[in-house]
PyMOL commands that place a pseudoatom at each C-alpha (Angstrom):
pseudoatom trace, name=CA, resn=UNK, resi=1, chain=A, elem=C, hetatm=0, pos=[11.261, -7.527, 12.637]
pseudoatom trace, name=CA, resn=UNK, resi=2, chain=A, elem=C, hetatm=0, pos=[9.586, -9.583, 10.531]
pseudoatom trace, name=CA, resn=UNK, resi=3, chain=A, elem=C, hetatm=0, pos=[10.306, -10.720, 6.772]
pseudoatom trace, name=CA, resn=UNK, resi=4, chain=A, elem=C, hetatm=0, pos=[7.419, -10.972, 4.386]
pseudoatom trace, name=CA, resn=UNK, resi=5, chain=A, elem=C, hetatm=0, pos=[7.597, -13.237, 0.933]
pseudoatom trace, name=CA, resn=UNK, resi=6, chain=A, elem=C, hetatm=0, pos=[5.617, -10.808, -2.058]
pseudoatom trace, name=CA, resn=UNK, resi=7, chain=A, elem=C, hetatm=0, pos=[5.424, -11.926, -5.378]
pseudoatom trace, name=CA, resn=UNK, resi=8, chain=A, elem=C, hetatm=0, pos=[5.718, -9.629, -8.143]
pseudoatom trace, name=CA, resn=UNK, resi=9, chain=A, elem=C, hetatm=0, pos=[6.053, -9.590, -12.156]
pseudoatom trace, name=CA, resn=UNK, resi=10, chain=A, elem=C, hetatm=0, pos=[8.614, -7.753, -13.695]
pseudoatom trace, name=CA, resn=UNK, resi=11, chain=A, elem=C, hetatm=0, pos=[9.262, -7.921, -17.443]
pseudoatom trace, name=CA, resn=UNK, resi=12, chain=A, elem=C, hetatm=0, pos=[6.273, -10.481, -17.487]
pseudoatom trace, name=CA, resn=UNK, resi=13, chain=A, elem=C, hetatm=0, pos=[8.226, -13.099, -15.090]
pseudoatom trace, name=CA, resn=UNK, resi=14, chain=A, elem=C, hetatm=0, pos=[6.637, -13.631, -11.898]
pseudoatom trace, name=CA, resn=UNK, resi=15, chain=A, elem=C, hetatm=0, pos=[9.456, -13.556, -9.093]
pseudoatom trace, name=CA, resn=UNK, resi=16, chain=A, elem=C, hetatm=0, pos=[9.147, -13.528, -5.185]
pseudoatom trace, name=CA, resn=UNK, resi=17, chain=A, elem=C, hetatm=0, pos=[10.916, -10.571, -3.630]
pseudoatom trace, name=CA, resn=UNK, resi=18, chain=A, elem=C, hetatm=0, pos=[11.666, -10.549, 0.395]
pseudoatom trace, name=CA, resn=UNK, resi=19, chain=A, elem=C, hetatm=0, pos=[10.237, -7.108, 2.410]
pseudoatom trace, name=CA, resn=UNK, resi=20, chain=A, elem=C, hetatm=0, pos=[11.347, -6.516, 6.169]
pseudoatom trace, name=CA, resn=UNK, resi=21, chain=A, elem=C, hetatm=0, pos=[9.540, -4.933, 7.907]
pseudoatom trace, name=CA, resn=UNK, resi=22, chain=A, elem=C, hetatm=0, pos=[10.567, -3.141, 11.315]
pseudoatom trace, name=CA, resn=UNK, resi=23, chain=A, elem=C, hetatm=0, pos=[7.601, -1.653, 12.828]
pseudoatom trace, name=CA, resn=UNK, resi=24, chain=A, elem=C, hetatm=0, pos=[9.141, 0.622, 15.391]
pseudoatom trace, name=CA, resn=UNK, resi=25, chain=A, elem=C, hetatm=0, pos=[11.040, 2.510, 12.598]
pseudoatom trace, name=CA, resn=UNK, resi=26, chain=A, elem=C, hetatm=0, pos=[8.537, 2.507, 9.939]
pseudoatom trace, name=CA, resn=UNK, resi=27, chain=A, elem=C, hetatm=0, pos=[11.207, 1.026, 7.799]
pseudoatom trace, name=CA, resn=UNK, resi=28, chain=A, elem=C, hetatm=0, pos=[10.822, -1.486, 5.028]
pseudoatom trace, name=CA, resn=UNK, resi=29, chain=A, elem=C, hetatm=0, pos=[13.657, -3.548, 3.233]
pseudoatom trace, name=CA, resn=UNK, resi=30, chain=A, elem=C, hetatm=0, pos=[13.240, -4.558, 0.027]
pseudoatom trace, name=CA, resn=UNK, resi=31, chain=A, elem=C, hetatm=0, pos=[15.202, -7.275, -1.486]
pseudoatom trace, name=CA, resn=UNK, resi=32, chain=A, elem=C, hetatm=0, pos=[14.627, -8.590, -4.816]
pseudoatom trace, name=CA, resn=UNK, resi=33, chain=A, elem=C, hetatm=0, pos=[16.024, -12.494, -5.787]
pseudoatom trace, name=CA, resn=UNK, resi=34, chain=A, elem=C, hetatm=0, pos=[18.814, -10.686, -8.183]
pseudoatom trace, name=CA, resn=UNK, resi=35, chain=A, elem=C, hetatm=0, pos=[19.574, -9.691, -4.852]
pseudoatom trace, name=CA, resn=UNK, resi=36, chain=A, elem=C, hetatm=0, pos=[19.700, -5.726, -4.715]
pseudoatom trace, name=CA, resn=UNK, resi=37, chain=A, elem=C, hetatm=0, pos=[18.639, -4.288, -1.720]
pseudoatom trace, name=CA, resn=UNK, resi=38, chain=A, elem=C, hetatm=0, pos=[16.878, -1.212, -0.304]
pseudoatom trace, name=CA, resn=UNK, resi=39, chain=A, elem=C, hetatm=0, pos=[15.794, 0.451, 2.459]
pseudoatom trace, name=CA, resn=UNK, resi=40, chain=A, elem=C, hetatm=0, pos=[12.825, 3.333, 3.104]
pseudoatom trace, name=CA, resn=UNK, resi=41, chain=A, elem=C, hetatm=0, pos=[11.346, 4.481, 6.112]
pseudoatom trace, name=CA, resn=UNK, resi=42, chain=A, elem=C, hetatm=0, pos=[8.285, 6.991, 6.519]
pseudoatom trace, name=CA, resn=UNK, resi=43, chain=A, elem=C, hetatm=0, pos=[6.204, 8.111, 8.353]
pseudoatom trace, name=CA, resn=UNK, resi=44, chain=A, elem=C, hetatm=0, pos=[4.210, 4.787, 8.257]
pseudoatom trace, name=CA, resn=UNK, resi=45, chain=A, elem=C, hetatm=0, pos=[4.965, 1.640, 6.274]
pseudoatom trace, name=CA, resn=UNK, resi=46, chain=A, elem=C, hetatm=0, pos=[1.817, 2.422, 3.798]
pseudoatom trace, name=CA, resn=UNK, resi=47, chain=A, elem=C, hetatm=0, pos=[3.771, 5.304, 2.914]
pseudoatom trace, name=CA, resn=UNK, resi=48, chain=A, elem=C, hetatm=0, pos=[7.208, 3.500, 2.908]
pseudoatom trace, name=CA, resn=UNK, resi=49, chain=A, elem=C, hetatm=0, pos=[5.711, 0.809, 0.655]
pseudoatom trace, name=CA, resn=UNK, resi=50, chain=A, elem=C, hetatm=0, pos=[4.528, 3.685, -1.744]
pseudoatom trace, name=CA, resn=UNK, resi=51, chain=A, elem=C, hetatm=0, pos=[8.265, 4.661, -1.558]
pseudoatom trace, name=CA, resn=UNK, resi=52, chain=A, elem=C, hetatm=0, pos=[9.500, 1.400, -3.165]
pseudoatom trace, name=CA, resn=UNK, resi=53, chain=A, elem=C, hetatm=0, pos=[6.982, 1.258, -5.968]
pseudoatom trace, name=CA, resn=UNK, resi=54, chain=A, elem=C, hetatm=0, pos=[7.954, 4.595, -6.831]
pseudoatom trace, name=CA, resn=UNK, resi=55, chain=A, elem=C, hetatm=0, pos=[11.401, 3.428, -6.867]
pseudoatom trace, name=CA, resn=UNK, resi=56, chain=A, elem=C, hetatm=0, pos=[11.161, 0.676, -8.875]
pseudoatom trace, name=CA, resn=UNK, resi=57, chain=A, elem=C, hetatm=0, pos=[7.652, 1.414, -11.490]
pseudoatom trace, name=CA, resn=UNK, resi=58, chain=A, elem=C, hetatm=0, pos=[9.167, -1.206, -13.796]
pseudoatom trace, name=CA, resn=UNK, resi=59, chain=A, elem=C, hetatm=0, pos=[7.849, -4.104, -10.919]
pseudoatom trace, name=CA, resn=UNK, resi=60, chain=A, elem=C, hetatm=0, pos=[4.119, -4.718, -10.415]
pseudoatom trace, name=CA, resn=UNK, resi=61, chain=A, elem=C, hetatm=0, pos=[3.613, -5.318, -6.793]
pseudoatom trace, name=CA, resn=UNK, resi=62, chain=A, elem=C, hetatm=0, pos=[0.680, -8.386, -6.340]
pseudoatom trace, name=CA, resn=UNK, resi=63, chain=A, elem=C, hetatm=0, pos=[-0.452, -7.156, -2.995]
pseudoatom trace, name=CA, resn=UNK, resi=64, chain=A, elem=C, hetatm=0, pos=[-3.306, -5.224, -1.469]
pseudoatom trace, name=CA, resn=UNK, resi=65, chain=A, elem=C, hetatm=0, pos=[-1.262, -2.176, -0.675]
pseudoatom trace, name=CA, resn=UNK, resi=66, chain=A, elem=C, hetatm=0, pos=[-0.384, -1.545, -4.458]
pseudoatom trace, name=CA, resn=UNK, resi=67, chain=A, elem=C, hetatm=0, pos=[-4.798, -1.781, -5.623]
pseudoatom trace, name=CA, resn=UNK, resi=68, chain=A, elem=C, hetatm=0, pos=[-5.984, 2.136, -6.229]
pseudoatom trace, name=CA, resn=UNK, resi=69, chain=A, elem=C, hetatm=0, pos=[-8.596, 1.606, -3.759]
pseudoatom trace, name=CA, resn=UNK, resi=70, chain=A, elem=C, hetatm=0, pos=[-6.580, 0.988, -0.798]
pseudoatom trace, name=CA, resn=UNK, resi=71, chain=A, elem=C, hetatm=0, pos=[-6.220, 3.413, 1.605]
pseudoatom trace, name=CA, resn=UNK, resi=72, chain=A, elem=C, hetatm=0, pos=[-5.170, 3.909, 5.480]
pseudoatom trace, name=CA, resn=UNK, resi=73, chain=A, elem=C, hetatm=0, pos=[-7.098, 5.794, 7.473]
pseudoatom trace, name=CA, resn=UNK, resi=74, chain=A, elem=C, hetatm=0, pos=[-5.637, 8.222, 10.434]
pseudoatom trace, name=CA, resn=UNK, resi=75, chain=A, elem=C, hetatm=0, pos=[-6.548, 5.558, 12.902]
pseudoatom trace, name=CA, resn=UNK, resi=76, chain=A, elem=C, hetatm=0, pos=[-5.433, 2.705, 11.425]
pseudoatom trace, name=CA, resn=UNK, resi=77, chain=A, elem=C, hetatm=0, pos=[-2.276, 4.090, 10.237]
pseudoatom trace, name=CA, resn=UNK, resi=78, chain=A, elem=C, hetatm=0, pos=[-1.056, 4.609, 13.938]
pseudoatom trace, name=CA, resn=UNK, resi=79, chain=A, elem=C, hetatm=0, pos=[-2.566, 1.546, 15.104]
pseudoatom trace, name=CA, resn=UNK, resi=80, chain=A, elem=C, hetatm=0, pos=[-0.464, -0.636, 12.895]
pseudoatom trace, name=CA, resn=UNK, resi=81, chain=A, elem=C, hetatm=0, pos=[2.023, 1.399, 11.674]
pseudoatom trace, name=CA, resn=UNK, resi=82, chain=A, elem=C, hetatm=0, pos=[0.338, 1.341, 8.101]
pseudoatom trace, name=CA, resn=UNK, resi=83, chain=A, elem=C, hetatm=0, pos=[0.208, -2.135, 7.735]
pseudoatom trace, name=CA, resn=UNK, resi=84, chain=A, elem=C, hetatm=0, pos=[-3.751, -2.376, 7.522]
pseudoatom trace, name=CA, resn=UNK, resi=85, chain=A, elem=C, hetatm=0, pos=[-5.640, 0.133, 5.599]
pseudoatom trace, name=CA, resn=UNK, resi=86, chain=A, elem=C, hetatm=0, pos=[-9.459, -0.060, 4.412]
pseudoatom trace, name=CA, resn=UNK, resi=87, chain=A, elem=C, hetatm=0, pos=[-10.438, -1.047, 1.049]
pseudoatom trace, name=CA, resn=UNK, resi=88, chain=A, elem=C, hetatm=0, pos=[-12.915, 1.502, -0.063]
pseudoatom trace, name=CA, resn=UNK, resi=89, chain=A, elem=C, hetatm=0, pos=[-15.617, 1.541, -2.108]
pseudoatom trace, name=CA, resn=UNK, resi=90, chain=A, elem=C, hetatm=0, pos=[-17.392, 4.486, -3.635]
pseudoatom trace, name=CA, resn=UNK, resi=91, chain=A, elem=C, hetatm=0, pos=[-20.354, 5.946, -2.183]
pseudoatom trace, name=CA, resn=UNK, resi=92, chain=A, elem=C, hetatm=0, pos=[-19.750, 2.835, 1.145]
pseudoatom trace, name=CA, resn=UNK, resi=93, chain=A, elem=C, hetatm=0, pos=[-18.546, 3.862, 4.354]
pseudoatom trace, name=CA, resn=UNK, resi=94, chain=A, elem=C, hetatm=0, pos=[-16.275, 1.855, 5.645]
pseudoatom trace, name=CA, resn=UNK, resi=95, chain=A, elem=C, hetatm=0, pos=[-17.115, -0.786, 8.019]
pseudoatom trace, name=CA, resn=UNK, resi=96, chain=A, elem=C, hetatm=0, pos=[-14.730, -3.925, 9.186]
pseudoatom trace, name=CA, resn=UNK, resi=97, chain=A, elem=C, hetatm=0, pos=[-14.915, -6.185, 6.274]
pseudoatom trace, name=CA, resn=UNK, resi=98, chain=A, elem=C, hetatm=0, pos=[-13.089, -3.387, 4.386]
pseudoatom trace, name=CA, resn=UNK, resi=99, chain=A, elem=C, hetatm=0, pos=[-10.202, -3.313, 6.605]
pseudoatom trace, name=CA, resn=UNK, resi=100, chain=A, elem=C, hetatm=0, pos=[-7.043, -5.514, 4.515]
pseudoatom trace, name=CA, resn=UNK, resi=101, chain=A, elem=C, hetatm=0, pos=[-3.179, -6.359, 5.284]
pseudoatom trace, name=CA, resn=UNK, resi=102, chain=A, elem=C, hetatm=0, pos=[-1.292, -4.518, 2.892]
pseudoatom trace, name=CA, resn=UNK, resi=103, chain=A, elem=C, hetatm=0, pos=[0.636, -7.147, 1.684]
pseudoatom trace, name=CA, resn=UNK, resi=104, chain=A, elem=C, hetatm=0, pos=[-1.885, -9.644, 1.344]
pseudoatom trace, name=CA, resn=UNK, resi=105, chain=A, elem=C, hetatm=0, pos=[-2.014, -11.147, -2.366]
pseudoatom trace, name=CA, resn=UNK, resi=106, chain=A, elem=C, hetatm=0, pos=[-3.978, -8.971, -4.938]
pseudoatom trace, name=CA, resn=UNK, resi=107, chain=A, elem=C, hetatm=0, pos=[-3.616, -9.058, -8.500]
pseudoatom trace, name=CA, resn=UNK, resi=108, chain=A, elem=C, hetatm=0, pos=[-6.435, -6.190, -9.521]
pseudoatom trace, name=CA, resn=UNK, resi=109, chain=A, elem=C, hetatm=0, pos=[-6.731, -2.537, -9.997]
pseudoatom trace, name=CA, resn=UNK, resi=110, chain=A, elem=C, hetatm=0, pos=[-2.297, -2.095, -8.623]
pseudoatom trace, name=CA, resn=UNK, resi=111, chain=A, elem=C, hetatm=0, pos=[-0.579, 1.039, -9.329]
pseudoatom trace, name=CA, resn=UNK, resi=112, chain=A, elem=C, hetatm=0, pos=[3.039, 1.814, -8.442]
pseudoatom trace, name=CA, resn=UNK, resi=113, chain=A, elem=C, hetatm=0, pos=[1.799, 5.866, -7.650]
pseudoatom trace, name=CA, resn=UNK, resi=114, chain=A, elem=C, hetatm=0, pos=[1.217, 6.024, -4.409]
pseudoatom trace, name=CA, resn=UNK, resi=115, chain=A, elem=C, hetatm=0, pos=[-0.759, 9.178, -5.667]
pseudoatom trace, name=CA, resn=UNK, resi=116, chain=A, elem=C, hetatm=0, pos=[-2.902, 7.514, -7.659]
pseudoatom trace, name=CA, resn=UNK, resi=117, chain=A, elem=C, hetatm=0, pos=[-4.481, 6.090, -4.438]
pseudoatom trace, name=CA, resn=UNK, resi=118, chain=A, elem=C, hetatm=0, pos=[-4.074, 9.409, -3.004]
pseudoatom trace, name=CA, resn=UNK, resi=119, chain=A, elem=C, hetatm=0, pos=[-6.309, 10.633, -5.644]
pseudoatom trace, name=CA, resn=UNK, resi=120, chain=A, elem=C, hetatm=0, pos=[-8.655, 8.017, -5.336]
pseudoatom trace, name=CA, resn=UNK, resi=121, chain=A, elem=C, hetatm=0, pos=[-9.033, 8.345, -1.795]
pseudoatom trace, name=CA, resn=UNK, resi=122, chain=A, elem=C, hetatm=0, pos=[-10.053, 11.570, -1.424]
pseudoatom trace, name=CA, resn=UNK, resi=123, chain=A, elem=C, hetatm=0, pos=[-12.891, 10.921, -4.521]
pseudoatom trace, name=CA, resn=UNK, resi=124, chain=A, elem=C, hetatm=0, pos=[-14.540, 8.255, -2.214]
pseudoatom trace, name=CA, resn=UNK, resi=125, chain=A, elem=C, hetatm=0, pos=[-14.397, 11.035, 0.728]
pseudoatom trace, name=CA, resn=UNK, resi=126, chain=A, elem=C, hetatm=0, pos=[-16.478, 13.006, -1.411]
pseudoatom trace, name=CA, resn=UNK, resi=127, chain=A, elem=C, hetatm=0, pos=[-18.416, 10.336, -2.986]
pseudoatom trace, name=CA, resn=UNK, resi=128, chain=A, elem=C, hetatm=0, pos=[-19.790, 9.440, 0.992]
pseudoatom trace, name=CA, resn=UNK, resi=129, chain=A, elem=C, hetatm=0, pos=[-19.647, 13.278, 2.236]
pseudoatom trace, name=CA, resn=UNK, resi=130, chain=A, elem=C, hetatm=0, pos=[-19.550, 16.067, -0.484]
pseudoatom trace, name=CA, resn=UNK, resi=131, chain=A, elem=C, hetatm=0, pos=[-19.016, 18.793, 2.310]
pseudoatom trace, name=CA, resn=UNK, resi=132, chain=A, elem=C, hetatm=0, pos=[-15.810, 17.052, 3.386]
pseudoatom trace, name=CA, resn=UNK, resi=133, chain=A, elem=C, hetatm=0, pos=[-12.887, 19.412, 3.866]
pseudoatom trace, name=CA, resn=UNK, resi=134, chain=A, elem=C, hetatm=0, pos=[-10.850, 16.576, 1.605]
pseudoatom trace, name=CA, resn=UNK, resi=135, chain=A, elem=C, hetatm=0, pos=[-13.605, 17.245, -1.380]
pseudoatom trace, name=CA, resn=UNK, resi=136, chain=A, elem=C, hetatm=0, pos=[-12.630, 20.630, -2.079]
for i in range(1, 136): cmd.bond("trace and resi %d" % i, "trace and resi %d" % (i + 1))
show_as sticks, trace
zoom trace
């Protein structure tokens, strides 16, 4: 396992909040510096990250996984477990450059709703293939 320092703003106070992450259970542990604690597992840590925000929309996550345009794909979500996903850009494939740590430090374009990026995912799909099954 392996603990991971995020910062976040809550109430306009920037704070640093501990995540654990356990790979082989596609678990995360969130622990904020007031100390509460909490645990989500899915079925990759992308998805378990989308968990927390959901659980807590009141904190603004400063990390890559929480930007709209942030996506895994299939492939890299069972290579890493969902830790690296591909930031997209509409009407651009993909190509390495894109690919991004999901808790690396972002401060642009976050969201809490996992379905938001969702959303946005499956536009870009269409914006680079328009007869995509995903478009429809």
């Amino acid at each position: 396992m392996k603990t991971i320092a995020i910062e976040t703003i809550t109430n306009g106070k920037r704070e640093l909040a501990c995540i654990v992450v356990d790979r082989s259970a596609k678990a995360l542990t969130f622990t904020m510096n007031r100390g509460r604690t909490c645990t989500f597992s899915a079925a990759d840590l992308y998805i378990s990250f989308g968990l927390i925000r959901a659980d807590f929309p009141d904190i603004k996550f400063l990390c890559k996984g929480a930007k709209i345009n942030v996506h895994p794909s299939r492939m890299s979500s069972q290579m890493s477990a969902g830790l690296v996903a591909y930031e997209v850009r509409m009407g651009h494939p993909t190509d390495e450059e894109d690919i991004v740590r999901i808790f690396d430090y972002e401060e642009n374009d976050l969201t809490n709703d996992i379905e938001e990026q969702k959303k946005h995912y499956k536009l870009w799909i269409e914006s680079i293939n328009p007869t995509h099954p995903l478009s429809t």
